[in-house]
C-alpha positions in Angstrom: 32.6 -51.5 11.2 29.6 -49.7 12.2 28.9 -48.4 8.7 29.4 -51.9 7.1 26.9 -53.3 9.6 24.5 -50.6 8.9 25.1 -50.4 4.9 24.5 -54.4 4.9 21.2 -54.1 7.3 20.0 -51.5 5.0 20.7 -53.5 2.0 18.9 -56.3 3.3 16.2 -54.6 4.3 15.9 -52.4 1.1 16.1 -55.4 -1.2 12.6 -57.0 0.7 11.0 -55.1 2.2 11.6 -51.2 0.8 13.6 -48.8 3.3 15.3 -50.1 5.9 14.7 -48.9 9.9 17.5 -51.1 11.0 20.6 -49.2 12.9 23.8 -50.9 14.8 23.2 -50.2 18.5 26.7 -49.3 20.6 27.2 -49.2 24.5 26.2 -46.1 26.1 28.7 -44.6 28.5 26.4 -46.0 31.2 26.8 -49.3 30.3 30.5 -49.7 28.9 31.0 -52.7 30.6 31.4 -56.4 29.9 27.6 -56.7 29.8 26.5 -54.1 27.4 28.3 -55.4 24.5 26.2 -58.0 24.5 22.2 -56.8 25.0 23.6 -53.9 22.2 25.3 -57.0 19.8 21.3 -58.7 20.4 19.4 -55.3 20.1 21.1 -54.6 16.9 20.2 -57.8 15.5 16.4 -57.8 16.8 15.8 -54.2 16.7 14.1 -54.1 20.5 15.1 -50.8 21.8 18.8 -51.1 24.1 17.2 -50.1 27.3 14.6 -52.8 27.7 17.4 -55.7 28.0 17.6 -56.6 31.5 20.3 -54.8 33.2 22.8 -57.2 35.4 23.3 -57.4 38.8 26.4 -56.0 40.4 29.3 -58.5 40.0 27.3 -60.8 37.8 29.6 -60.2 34.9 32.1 -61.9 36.1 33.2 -65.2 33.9 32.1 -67.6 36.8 28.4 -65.7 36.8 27.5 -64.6 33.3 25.2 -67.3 32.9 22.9 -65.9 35.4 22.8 -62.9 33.2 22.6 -64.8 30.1 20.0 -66.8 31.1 17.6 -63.5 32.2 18.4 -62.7 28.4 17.1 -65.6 27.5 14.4 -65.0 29.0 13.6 -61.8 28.1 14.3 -62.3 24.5 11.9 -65.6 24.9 9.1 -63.1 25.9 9.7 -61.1 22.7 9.2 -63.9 20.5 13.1 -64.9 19.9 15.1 -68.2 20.7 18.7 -67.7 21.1 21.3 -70.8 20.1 24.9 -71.5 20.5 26.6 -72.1 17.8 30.8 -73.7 18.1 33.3 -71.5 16.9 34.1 -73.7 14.2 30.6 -73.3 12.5 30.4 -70.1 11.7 26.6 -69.6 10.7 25.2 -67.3 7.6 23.2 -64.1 8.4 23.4 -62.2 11.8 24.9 -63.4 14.6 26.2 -62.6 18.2 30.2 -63.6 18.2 31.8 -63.7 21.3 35.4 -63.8 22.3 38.5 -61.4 23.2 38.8 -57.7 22.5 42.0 -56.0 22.1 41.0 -54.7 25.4 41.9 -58.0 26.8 38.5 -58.2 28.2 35.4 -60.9 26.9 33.4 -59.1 24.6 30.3 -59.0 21.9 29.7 -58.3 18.4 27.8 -58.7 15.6 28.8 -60.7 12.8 27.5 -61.5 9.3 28.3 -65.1 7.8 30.8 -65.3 10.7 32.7 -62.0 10.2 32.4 -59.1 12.6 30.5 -56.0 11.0 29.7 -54.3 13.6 31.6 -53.8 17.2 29.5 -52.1 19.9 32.0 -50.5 22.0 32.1 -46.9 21.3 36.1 -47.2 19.9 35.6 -50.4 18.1 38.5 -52.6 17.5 36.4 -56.0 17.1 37.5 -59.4 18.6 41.1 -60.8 18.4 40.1 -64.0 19.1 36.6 -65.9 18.8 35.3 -68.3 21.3 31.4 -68.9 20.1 28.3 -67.7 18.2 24.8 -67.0 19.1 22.4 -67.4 16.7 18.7 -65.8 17.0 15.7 -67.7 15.6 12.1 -66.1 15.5 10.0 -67.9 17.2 7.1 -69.3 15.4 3.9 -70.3 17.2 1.7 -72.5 15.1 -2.4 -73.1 15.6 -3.1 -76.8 15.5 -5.6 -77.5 13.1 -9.6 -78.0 14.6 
C-alpha cells in the first residue's frame, strides 16, 4: 500500500507542480502504538516532519481518552496552518484523508486513504483496516486581509 500511496502522491505532485517531495510516513518502533498511526497517517498527508506531532501522555490512548490527544493535534496542526474535519463513514470524501477504524490487529487504528480507499497503512507490516468507523479530512487554512 505504501508504494500506491507514494506512486499517487508523486503523480499528483508531478502533474502541478514538477517533482514531487511527498513520501508516506510509517510508525517508528518507538512509537508502534495506537497513537502513532495517527500523527504518521496526518504527517503523510501534510508533509510536517513525524517527530514534531505532539507525543501522548501515558495512558491517554485509551478509547475513553483519545480526545485529549486528538484535541492537542488539533491544536498543533491549527498552529501549522491546517483545520482538521470529521467526515461519517458513509461519506467517503475525494483526495487525502485520515480513515479510522479496526486493524486486523484487533486494535483502533489510522490510515491514509484516497477517495475513501486506504493507500497507504502506517504500521510497519501493513494490513490496512477491516472495518471503517470515520474520516478526517484536512483543509489549509486560509487567512484573508480585509480590504482598507
Amino acid at each position: 500500500m505504501s508504494n500506491l500511496f507514494t506512486a499517487n502522491m508523486a503523480k499528483e505532485e508531478t502533474t502541478d507542480h514538477g517533482e514531487s517531495n511527498r513520501k508516506a510516513v510509517s510508525m517508528t518502533p518507538i512509537i508502534q502504538k495506537p497513537d502513532g498511526c495517527y500523527a504518521a497517517a496526518l504527517a503523510s498527508i501534510t508533509e510536517i516532519p513525524l517527530d514534531a506531532f505532539p507525543q501522548p501522555e501515558p495512558g491517554e490512548i485509551s478509547q475513553d481518552r483519545f480526545y485529549g490527544y486528538r484535541n492537542r493535534v488539533l491544536k498543533f496542526l491549527w498552529s501549522r496552518g491546517w483545520f482538521l474535519a470529521y467526515i461519517p463513514k458513509d461519506f467517503p470524501p475525494k483526495g487525502y484523508s485520515v480513515i479510522s477504524g479496526m486493524s486486523p490487529r484487533n486494535i483502533g487504528h489510522c490510515c491514509v486513504a484516497l477517495d475513501g480507499k486506504v493507500v497507504h497503512d502506517p504500521y510497519p507490516d501493513g494490513g490496512g483496516l477491516i472495518s471503517i468507523d470515520e474520516y478526517e479530512v484536512l483543509l489549509p487554512i486560509i487567512i484573508l486581509e480585509t480590504p482598507t
